[in-house]
N, C-alpha and C positions, 0 to 999 in steps of 0.2 A: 016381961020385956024390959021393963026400969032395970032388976037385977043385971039381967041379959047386959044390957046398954050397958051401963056401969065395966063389965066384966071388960068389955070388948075396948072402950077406952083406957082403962087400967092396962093392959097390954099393950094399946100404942102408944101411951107414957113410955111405957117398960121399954120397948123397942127403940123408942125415941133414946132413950137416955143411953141403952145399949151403942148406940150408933155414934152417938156424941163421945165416949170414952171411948170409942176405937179410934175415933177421929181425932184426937185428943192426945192421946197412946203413940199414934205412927209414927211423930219423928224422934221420940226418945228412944223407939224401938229402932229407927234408920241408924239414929248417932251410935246406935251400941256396937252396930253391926259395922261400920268403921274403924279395923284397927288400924290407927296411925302408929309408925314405928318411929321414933326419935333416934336419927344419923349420929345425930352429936351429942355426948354426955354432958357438956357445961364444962367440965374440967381438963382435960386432954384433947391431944389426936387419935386415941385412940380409932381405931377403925377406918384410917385416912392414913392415906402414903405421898409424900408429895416428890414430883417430877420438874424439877426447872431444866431449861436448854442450858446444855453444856456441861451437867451435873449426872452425876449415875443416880438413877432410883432408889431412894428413900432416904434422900439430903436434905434435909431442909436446909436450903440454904439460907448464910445467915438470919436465921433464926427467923424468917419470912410471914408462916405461916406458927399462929402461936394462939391461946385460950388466957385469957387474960377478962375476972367478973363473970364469969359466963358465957362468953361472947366469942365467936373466933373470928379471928384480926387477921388481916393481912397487913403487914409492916414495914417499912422501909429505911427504921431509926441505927439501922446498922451498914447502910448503904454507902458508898460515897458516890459512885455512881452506878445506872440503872445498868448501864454494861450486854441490855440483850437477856437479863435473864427473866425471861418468861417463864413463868410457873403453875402448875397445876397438882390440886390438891385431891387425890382419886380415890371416891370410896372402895370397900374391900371387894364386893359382890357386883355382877351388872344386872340389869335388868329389862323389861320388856314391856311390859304393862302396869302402870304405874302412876299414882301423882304424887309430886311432889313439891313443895311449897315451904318455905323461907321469907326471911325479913332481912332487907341487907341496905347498908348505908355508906356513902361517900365520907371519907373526914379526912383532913389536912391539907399536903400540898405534894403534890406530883415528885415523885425519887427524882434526882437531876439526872438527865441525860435519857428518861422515856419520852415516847415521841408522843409529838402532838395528839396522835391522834386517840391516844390510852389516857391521853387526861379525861376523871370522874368514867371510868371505864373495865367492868369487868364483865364477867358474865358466868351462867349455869350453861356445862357441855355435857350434854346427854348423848347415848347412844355411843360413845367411845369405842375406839381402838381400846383393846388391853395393853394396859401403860406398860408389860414387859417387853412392848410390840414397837415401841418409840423408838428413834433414833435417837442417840447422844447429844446429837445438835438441834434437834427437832426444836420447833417453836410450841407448836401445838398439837395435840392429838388429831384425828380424824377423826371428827365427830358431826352434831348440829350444835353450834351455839346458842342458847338463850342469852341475849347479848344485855346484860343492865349498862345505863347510865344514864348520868349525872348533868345538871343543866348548867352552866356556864353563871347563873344567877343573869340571862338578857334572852337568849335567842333559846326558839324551841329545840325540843331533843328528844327524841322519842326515845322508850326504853322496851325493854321484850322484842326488841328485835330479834332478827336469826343471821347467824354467820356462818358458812357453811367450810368450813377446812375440808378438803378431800371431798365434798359431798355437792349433792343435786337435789331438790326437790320438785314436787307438783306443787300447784297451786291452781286452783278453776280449770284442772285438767291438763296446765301445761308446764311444762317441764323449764326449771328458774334454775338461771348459770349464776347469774352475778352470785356478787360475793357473802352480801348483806341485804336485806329486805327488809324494811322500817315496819314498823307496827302503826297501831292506832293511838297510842296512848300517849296520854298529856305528858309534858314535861314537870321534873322533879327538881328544883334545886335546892341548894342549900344540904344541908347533914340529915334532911328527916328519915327517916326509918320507912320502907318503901316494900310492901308484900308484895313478892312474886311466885308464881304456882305454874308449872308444870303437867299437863296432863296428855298421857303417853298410850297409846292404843299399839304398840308394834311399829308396824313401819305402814297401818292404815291411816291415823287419823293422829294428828298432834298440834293440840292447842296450847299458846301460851296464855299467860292470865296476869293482868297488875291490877292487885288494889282489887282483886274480887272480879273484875269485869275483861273479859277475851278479847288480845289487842290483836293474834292473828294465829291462822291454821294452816297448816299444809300436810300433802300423806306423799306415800312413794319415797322417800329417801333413798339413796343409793349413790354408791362411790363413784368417785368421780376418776377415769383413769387417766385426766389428764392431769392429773396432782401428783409429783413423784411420789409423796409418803402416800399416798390409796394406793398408787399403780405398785408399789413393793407390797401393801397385803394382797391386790388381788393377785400377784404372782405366787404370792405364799399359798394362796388357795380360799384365801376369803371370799365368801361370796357378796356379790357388787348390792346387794339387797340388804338394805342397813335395817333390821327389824329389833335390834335392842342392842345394848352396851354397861357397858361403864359411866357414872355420875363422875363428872369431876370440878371444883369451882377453880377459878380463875385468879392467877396474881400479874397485871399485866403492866404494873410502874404505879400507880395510884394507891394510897391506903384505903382500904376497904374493910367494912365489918360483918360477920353475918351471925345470924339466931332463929331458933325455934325452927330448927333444920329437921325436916319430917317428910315420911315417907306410908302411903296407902298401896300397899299391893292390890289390883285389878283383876280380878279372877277373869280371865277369857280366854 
């Protein structure tokens, strides 16, 4: 019976220990299982086309959007004034299911002649119109905006909001017109360096994220046809069900910086 005994503890050591290395194991086996794909080399635009109003595709106009340290910059040291020319910087591929997630920061002082309300103001536009699909004079694409900005250095300012060009969503069931729908999250001022994350389910479920924590959700997107550039795609034959797109980041008068641009495709 002692031997006996012995035996049968000696196993639930064994067990024990087995159970603690599996538990132990798990997230390095999760982290693996994580490919993150890096958007941005450090060095070039490669794999980035950029669209300003009033310019044909693939202008960078003066010299706007540019990699400078590792970093890509939007710039406006070549400006003398902001003139309307909104810009957008469109990855190559669109996508559907996805996160995606970036560091991006305010610095300098507003191009002369952008308006008020693009001061410390850019943002992440997911789910895009195909930028060969823009009008010449277009402002913006047809997308959702993940809206970033910047605090004033006094009064609060939320960032991850959503702005919705051509577009409509749900929220607790019911269907949001306006334009822009504030988030939860604190205000950022000053130049600091501000994680924002993107996580994309189709056109079921889409979370934004600052700083690691979910400032707001919404599903159902869909075109909006009282938006002349949505109502030219859906006449084209687009369907009014916005379930994936085009990435594209934003130049909208304000110098802006971003880094550590990455992307997790979503198997669903």
């Amino acid at each position: 019976m002692k031997g006996k005994g012995i035996t049968i503890v000696a196993a639930a050591v064994l067990l024990c220990l087995c159970g603690c290395a599996r538990h132990q194991t798990a997230p390095v086996l999760k982290e693996k299982q994580e490919q993150w794909t890096s958007l941005f080399n450090g060095q070039n635009l490669e794999g980035w086309t950029p669209k300003f109003a009033g310019r044909p595709l693939g202008e960078n106009y003066k010299n706007t959007f540019r990699v400078e340290n590792g970093i890509l910059k939007v710039s406006y040291d070549q400006y003398e004034q902001f003139e309307g020319r909104f810009g957008h910087l469109f990855y190559a591929v669109p996508f559907s299911h996805y996160r995606l997630r970036l560091e991006y920061r305010f610095v300098g002082e507003q191009a002369k002649g952008g308006p008020s309300w693009a001061f410390r103001n850019s943002g992440i536009m997911i789910h895009c119109q195909k930028p060969e699909t823009m009008g010449l004079e277009q402002n913006f694409p047809v997308c959702l905006e993940v809206q970033l900005l910047g605090g004033d250095g006094q009064n609060e300012r939320t960032t991850g909001n959503l702005c919705t060009p051509g577009t409509h969503v749900v929220i607790q069931d019911r269907r949001r017109t306006e334009h822009c729908i504030l988030s939860s999250s604190p205000t950022f001022h000053g130049d600091q360096w501000v994680k924002a994350e993107v996580e994309v389910h189709g056109d079921r479920l889409i979370r934004h994220l600052i700083n690691g924590q979910v400032v707001l959700e919404y599903s159902r997107p869909e075109l909006d046809d009282g938006d002349a550039d949505a109502r030219k795609l859906i006449e084209a034959g687009t369907s009014r069900r916005v379930a994936g797109g085009y990435i594209s980041l934003q130049a909208e008068s304000h110098p802006v910086e971003f880094r550590n641009i990455e992307l997790l495709v979503l198997e669903e």
